[in-house]
Structure formats: C-alpha cells, structure tokens
N, C-alpha and C positions, 0 to 999 in steps of 0.2 A: 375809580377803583376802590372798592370799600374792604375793609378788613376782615376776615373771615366772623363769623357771629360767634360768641364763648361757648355754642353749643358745639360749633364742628372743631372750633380749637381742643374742645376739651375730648371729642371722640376722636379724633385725631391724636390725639395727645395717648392715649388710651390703647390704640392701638398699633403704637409707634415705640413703648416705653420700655420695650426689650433692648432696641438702637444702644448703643456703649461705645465708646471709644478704646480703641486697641495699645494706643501707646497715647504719652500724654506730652505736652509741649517740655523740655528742658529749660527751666530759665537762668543755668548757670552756661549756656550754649553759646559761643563767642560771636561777637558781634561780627557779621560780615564788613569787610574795608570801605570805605564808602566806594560808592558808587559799582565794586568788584560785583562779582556770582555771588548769589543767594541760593542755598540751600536749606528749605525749610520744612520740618518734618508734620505734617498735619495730623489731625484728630484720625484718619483713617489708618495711622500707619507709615502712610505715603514718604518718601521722600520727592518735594516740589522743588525743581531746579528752573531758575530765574537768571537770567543774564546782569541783572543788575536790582538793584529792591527798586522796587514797584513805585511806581508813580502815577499810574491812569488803573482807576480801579474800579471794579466793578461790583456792588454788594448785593446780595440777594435776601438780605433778612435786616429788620433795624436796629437790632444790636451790632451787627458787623458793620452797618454803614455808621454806628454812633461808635465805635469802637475807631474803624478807619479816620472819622472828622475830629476826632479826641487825638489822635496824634500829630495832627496838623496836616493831613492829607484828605482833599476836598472828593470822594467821589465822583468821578465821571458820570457812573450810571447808577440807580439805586434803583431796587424794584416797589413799586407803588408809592413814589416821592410825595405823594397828596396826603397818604395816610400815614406817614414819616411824621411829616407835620402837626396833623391832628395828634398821634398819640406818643411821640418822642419830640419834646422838647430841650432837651437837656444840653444837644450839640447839636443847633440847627446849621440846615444845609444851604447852602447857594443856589438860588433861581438858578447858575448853569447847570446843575447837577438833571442829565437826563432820565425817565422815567423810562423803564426796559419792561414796563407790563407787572403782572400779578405776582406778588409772592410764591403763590403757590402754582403759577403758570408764566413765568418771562419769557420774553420774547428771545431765543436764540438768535434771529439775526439780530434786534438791535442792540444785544450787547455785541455780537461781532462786529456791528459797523458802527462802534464805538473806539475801536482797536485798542480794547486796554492790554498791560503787563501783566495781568493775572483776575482772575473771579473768584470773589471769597464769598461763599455761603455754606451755610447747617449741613450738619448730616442728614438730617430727618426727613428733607426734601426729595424728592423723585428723586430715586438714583438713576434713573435713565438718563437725568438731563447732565450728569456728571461728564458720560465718554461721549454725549453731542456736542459739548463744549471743550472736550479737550480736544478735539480735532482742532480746533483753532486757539486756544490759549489755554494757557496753566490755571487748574484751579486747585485752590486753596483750602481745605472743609474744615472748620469748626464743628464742636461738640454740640454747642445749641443750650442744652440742658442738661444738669442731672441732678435727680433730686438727692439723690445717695452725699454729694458733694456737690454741690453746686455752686459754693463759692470758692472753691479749689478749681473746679472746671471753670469758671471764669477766669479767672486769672490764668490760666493754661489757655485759653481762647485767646483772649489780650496778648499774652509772650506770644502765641502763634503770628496773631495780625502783625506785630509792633514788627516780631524778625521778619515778615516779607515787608514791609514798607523800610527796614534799617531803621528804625525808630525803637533801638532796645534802651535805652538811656531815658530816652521820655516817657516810654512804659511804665519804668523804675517809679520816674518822679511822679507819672498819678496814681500809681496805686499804694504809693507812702501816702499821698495826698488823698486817696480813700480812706486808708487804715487811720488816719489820724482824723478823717472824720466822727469815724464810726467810735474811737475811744473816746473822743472826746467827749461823743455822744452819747456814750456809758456815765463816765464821770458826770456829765451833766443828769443823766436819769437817777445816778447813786446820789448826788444831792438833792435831789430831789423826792428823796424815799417812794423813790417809783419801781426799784427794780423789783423783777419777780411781775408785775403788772402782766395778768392776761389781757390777750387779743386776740381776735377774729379781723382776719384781711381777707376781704372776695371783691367779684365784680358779677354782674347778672343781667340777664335778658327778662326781656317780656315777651311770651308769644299768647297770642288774645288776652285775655283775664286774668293767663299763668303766671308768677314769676319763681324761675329758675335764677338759683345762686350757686356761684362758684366757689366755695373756699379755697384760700393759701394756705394748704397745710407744712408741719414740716416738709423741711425740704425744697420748698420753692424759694425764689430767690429773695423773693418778699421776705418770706419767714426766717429766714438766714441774718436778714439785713438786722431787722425789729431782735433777734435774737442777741445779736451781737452790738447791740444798744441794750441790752439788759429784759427784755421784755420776754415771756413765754406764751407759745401757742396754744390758741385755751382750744383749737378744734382736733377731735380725734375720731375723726371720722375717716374713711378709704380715702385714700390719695393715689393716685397711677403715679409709677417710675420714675421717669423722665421730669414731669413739673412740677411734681409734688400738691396736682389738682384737683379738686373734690367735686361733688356735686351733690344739691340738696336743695331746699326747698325748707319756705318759712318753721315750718314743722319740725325741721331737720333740725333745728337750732335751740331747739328747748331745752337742750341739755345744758346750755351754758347761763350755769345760776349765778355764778360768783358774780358781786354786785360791782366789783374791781372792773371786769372786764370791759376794755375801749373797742371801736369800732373802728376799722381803717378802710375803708372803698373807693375805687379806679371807677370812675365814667366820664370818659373825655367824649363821650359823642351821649347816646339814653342812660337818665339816671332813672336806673327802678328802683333804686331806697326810697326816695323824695317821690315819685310822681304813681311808681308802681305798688308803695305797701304804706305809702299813709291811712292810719283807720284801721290797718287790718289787726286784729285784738289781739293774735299769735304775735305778730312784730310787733307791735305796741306796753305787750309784757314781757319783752328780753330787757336783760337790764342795760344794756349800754343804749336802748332805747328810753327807758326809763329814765335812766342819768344825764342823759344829752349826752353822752362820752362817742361822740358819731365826730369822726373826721372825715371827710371828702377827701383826696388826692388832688391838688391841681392839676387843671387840664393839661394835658400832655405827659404826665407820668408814666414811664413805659414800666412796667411792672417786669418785663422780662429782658431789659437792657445791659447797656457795660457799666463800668466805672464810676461814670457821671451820674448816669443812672440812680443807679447804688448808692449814691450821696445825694441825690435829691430825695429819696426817700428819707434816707435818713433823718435827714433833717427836719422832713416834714412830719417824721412819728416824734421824734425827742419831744419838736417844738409841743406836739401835742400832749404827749403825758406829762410835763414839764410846766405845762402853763397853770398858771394860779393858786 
C-alpha cells in the first residue's frame, strides 16, 4: 500500500482546508484514576466515554499511531503499517502491530476483528467511516492540521491521545522534552549568528519530464518547527488552510534571491531535487543551489507527525544551519 502521491495530498489538502475543530483538548482536565471511566472530549466536540483508558488501539493516520507508540502504547492496528515504516521513523512499530488497509480507505472489519478500546483517527478523513465504526467501538478524532496554529493544535492532539490511553503525566514529560528541544535549538542557532536565516522546505514529484514542488509555507508544521529554532520562511506564495501547502514549479521559486537562504527537502521514497532538476539552469541559479546550502531530511522524516517528530526535525535544521 503506497502513500498517496504530494499531488492528491496537496488537492486534498485543498479542498479539505475549511475542516476546524469545534472545541479544543483541555490540558489542565484531571487525570482519570487509573484504570476507572475515561471521558475524553475529542477534536469534534464529542464527549468519548471509555470504560477504562485504552489499551488495544487502533490508528488510522501516522501521526496518531506515532503519537499513541510515543506514550508507551504499542498499536494493535495501524493503517498502511509499510508506509509507517518508510516515511515515520521517529517511534517505530512492532512486526505485531496489524495493518487495517489504506489510510484513506481501512478495512472496517479488520479493525473490528482486532477488538480494540477505541479508533483514534483525523478529522479530515471520510466522515462516513466515523458512524460505521462507532457501531462497534469508541472513536476518538483528532484535528490533524492546522495551519492557523498548528503547533497549539498539536499539542491539543497529544493531550486528546495521552487522556484516552491515561497517559496525562507522560504527555507532560515529552512535550517539555520537545520544548527544550526546540530552545535549545534557538540558542544553539543564536550562537551561531544564524538567526533570521531564510528557508524553503518542500517535497516534489515527477510526472514524465514535469517536476512539481510543494513548499512549506507558514503554517505547516515544518515551518512552525524551523521558526521556533529561529529561522524565517523565505516563501510567500498561496498556501491552503489546513497544511499550510503550496504548489509551484522550478519557475515558481525565482523570487528567492537572498543569497542566506537554506534549502530543507523530504524524499524518503523519489528524490526529484537530485535526479529530477540537475542541469536544469532555473534550479541551478537559485542560490541555495548555488551555495550548496541543500539539506536532504533523513529517510523516514514525517514532515506531518507528533512530538518526536517535531524534534527530529529539529535537529536536523539546527544541525544544518549551525555547521561550520
């Protein structure tokens, strides 16, 4: 099962970016006793009543399932566990963890004949598949995205997962364990008279001879992270709502003259920087071409994940504008 291509993520994206969430998680909300009733109020609104916090779960997107393995609970079932792999490395999964079919199409019965305590997936997903599955278990919806705030809504995703697993205390501890990444990783850019540093963060296809680029504009979680390590987004081109994603083409990019500016790209499966725009004279005179100032992502960088996520970026922009 392959991952959707950055062209349907990004029309999807597009035409999804109205989607908002109604109420947002409380994180001052008292921990349930162990083991007692959970009541947890999700991204839609909902109040989600649970007999006990969850322990057999089921994820349909892979920030929730790296969200849920971040707290010390193994998913039962994950949808497209192959492509978990390839493009979320941050909190891998256990060979038992079953595969329930397509992100954007799972299997109803085999998350049923998994018998988990609850299904936590996105909003932005069929809403049909929401009342097929609550006929047989509680589900949970996260926000997913938002470009408006998207690392406020992440952390409101996390409080949501952490209160149905009873896992509010180790919430706590990784997301000071975030924050003290990401300062750290200011301080380390502020000595290094790096702050203020433009960047460009995309990822892109190829279709025949084409290549299509996606920028990270504000608002995506990318550009939030890099932001909050001191760096500024040098693109300012249309982004949709919800991921803060752009679209554009070699052409597209000639506006960014500043000779400062770094390059930051996601391709954990086709690299079209390297194999699709060498020679081409347009990409060849941008300056972080020019300058070699080109970072690749290690393979497995989910660009749209939790916590961990979020600090493997990190790490990987400091270490770059930082070096030498």
């Amino acid at each position: 099962m392959r991952l959707l291509s950055p062209a349907l993520l990004t029309a999807a994206a597009l035409v999804l970016a109205a989607c908002g969430t109604t109420e947002a998680a409380d994180p001052a909300a008292p921990a349930p006793a162990a083991g007692g009733p959970v009541t947890v109020t999700d991204a839609r609104g909902k109040a989600v009543q649970l007999k006990a916090p969850a322990k057999k779960v089921v994820t349909l997107e892979w920030a929730e399932a790296e969200m849920v393995a971040t707290l010390g609970v193994m998913p039962v079932g994950v949808a497209d566990t192959a492509g978990y792999k390839t493009w979320d490395t941050a909190v891998p999964l256990d060979a038992s963890v079953t595969d329930v079919g397509k992100r954007q199409e799972p299997s109803v019965d085999a998350i049923v004949a998994l018998g988990p305590d609850v299904v936590i997936m996105a909003e932005e997903r069929d809403s049909t598949l929401v009342p097929q599955l609550e006929k047989y278990v509680p589900v949970v919806v996260t926000e997913g995205s938002d470009a408006a705030r998207n690392m406020e809504r992440l952390r409101s995703d996390f409080t949501i997962i952490a209160q149905t697993l009873g896992k509010t205390a180790e919430a706590e501890r990784v997301l000071s364990e975030m924050d003290t990444v990401l300062a750290d990783g200011r301080k380390a850019v502020e000595g290094a008279g790096a702050l203020g540093t433009p960047f460009l963060m995309a990822d892109g296809w190829k279709e025949g001879s084409t290549v299509s680029i996606r920028p990270f504009g504000k608002g995506s979680l990318v550009s939030d992270v890099a932001e909050a390590v001191g760096l500024e987004n040098a693109y300012t081109g249309q982004v949709d709502a919800q991921w803060g994603l752009g679209q554009t083409d070699v052409e597209g990019l000639s506006s960014l003259t500043d000779p400062r500016t770094v390059l930051f790209y996601s391709a954990s499966e086709e690299d079209v920087f390297t194999d699709g725009l060498a020679g081409n004279p347009l990409w060849d005179r941008l300056p972080f071409v020019e300058s070699g100032k080109i970072t690749k992502f290690a393979a497995g960088t989910w660009t749209f994940g939790g916590p961990r996520s979020v600090q493997v970026i990190a790490e990987q922009v400091v270490k770059a504008v930082t070096a030498g």
